[in-house]
N, C-alpha and C positions, 0 to 999 in steps of 0.2 A: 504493500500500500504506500502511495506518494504522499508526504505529507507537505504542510504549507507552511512548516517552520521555516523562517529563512536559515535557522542558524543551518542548514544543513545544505546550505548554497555555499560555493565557493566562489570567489570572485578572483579575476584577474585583471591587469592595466590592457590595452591594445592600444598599439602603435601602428598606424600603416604611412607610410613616403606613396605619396598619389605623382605618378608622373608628367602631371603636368605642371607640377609645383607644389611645396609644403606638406604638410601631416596630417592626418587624421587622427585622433584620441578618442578612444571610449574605453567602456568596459564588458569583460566575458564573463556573464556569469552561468555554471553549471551545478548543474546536482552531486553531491558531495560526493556518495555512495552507492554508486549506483553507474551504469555506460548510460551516456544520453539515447532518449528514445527520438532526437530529432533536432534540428537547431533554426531557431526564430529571429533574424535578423530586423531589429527596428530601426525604423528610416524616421528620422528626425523632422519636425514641421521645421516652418523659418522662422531663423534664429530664436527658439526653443532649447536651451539647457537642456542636456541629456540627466542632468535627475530629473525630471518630471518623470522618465520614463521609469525610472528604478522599482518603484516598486512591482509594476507590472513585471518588469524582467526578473524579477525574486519570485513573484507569482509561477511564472513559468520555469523557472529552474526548478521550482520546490514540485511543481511537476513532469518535471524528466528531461526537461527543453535544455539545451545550450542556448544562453538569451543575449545577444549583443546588441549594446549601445553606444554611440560616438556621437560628436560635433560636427558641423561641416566644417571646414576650414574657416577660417577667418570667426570664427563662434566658439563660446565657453571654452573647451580647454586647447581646442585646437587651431588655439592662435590669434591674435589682437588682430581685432579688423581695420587697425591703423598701419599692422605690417602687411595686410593679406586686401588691399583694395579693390586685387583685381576681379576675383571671383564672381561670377553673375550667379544667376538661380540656374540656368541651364548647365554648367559648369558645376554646380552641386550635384544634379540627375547622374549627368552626362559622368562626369570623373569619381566623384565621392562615391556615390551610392555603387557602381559596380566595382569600386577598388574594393570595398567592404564587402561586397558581398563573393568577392572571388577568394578574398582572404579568407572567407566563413570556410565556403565550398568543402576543400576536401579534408579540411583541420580535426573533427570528427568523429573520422573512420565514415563508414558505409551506411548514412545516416539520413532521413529526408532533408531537405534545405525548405524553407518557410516563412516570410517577411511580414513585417507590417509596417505600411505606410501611413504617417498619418502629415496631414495634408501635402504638401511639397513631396516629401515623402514619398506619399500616394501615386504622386501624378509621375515620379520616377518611376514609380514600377507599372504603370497604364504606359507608358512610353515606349516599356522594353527594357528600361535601364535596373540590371540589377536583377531581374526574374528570369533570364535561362535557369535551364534544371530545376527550378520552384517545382515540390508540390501543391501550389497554393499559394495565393498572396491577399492580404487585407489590405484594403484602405480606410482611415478613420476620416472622414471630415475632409475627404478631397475631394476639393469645388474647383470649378474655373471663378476666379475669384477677380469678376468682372464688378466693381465698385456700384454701379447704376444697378447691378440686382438686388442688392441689400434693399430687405422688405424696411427697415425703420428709419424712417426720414433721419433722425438726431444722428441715430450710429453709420449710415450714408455719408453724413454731412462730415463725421470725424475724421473716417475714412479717407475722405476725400482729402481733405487736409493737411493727413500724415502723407498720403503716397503721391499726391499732388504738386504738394507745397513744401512742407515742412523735411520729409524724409530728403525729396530731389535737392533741396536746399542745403541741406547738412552736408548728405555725399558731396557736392559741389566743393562748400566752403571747408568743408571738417577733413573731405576724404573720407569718413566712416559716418556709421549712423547712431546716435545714441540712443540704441530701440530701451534701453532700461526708463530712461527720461521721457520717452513718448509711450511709453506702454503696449512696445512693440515684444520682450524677452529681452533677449540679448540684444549690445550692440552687434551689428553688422557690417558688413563690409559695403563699400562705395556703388558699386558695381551692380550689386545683387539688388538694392534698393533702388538703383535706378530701372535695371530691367523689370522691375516689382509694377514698379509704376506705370512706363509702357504698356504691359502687361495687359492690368486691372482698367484701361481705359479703351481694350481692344471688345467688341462683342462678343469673340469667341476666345477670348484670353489667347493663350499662347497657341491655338490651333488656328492663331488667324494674323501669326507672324510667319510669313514666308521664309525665313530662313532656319525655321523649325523644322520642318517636314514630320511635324503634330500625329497628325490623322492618319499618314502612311503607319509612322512607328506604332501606333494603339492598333491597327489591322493588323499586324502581326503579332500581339500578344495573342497567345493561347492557354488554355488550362483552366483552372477553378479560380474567382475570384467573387470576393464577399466584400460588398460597398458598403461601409457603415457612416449613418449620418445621425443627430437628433435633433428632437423635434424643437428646440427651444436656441438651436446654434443660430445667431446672429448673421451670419455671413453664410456657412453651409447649408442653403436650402434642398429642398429634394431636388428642385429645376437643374440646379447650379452644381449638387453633384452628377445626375445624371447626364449634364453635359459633358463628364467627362467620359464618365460610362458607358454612354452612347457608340462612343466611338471604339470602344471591344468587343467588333463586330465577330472577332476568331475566337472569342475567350467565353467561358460559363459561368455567368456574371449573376449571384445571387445578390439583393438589395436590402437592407435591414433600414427600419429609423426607428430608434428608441427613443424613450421619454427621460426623464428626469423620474418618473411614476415606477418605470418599468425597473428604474438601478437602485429605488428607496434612497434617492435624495431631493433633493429641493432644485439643483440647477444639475445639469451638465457640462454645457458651451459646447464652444469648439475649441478644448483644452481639458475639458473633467475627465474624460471619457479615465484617461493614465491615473486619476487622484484613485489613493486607497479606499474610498468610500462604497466604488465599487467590486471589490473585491469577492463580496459573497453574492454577486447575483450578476451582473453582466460580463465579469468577467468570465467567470467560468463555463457564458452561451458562446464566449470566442473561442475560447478552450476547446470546446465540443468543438468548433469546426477545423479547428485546427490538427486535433486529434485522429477527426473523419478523412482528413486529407492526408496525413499519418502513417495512418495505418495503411492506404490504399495506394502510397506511393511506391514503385520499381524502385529498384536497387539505383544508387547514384554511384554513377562512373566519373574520376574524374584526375587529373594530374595533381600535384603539390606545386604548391607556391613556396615561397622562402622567406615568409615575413612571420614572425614571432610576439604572442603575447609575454607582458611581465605582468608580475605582483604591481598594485598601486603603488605609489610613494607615498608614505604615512608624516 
């Protein structure tokens, strides 16, 4: 029997050198005792601190998973967005999220691979980036996060504000963005906050800049994927995430949207989904699908890479 003590996770540092420049940091955590029954690699929203996601990643180690977490460059531990200006959001997809994820791949042994995306995140792995060989992959709260869809006039108008005015302005003068000071997470990087903005003023967000090739990459996702959104997220609507969903015309795309009712708390967002609050009830519906793709995935074939976890630095 799996229990949910953390004490019975172990944890280690990850380090990976992304070759298109810089580091990536997180951490591995596994089941103490036990050979993992599979490993869940989480793909960070923007500029989102990789502890939000801890305790979730305790959750699923204490259930059999190897769980990794990390920063994108230029964010939390991996590196001051005043040294890292260049990095855009595509450049997180595109580099970050498959460095991480090839590091995961054959580290293991002969184990399913399994990610979860939540927002940015998300739309890495709807892209392609980061999901060969998945049995599976989640998204939490990935929208095309087009600013004029925001259903509340006030929270539109703020919106607007940061990715419009305030953010372009910072990258500009500052070279970074002070997301702690505007209630963005993390500061970020120059570059990311400007393509943020472009972005969010496109109708079809990033499937409606041409030098994406958006909608090809998402017709070639295949496999099982689970859209998770809730009913109370400010920005993630169902529209907004099935825009993105839409376009995983190859893929078997089950849609969930929970409540706040449904995880026995008062809010969610588009950030609670990770809080411990949920742990004894919505968490353990991810669990289940996680589990179902698990068990049902072929043997994983694959080469070694030569990048190495450590211990944290205490």
């Amino acid at each position: 029997m799996r229990s949910d003590n953390p004490a019975t996770v172990d944890s280690d540092e990850l380090r990976i050198q992304i070759p298109a420049g810089g580091w990536v940091v997180g951490t591995v955590r596994k089941p103490a005792d036990e050979s993992p029954r599979g490993v869940v690699v989480i793909h960070p929203a923007t500029a989102v601190p990789e502890r939000l996601y801890t305790g979730f990643a305790e959750f699923l180690a204490a259930h059999g998973y190897v769980a990794v977490t990390y920063d994108y460059r230029g964010t939390g531990r991996s590196g001051s967005p005043r040294e890292h200006r260049g990095p855009r959001m595509r450049d997180w997809m595109a580099d970050d999220v498959p460095a991480v994820a090839a590091w995961a791949r054959p580290r293991f042994g002969d184990v399913p691979q399994l990610a979860v995306g939540h927002s940015i995140g998300g739309h890495a792995l709807a892209l392609g980036h980061g999901s060969r060989g998945l049995a599976g992959f989640v998204t939490i709260a990935s929208h095309a996060g087009v600013t004029a869809t925001i259903p509340a006039r006030r929270e539109r108008a703020r919106v607007a504000l940061i990715l419009r005015a305030l953010g372009p302005a910072a990258a500009r003068v500052l070279g970074y963005v002070p997301g702690r000071r505007m209630g963005l997470g993390e500061d970020m990087p120059a570059a990311a906050m400007l393509e943020w903005s472009r972005w969010s003023r496109l109708p079809g967000y990033f499937f409606d800049d041409p030098s994406m090739n958006a909608a090809a990459d998402a017709a070639r996702v295949t496999g099982d994927v689970l859209a998770v959104g809730f009913t109370d997220d400010p920005w993630a609507t169902p529209a907004q995430i099935e825009a993105i969903t839409d376009h995983l015309t190859a893929a078997r795309v089950e849609r969930r949207t929970w409540s706040p009712a449904d995880g026995g708390v008062s809010t969610i967002g588009h950030m609670g989904f990770f809080r411990r609050g949920l742990r004894d009830t919505l968490w353990p519906q991810l669990l289940d699908w996680l589990d179902a793709r698990a068990e049902s995935a072929p043997a994983q074939q694959d080469g070694n890479v030569s990048l190495r976890a450590r211990k944290p630095r205490r």
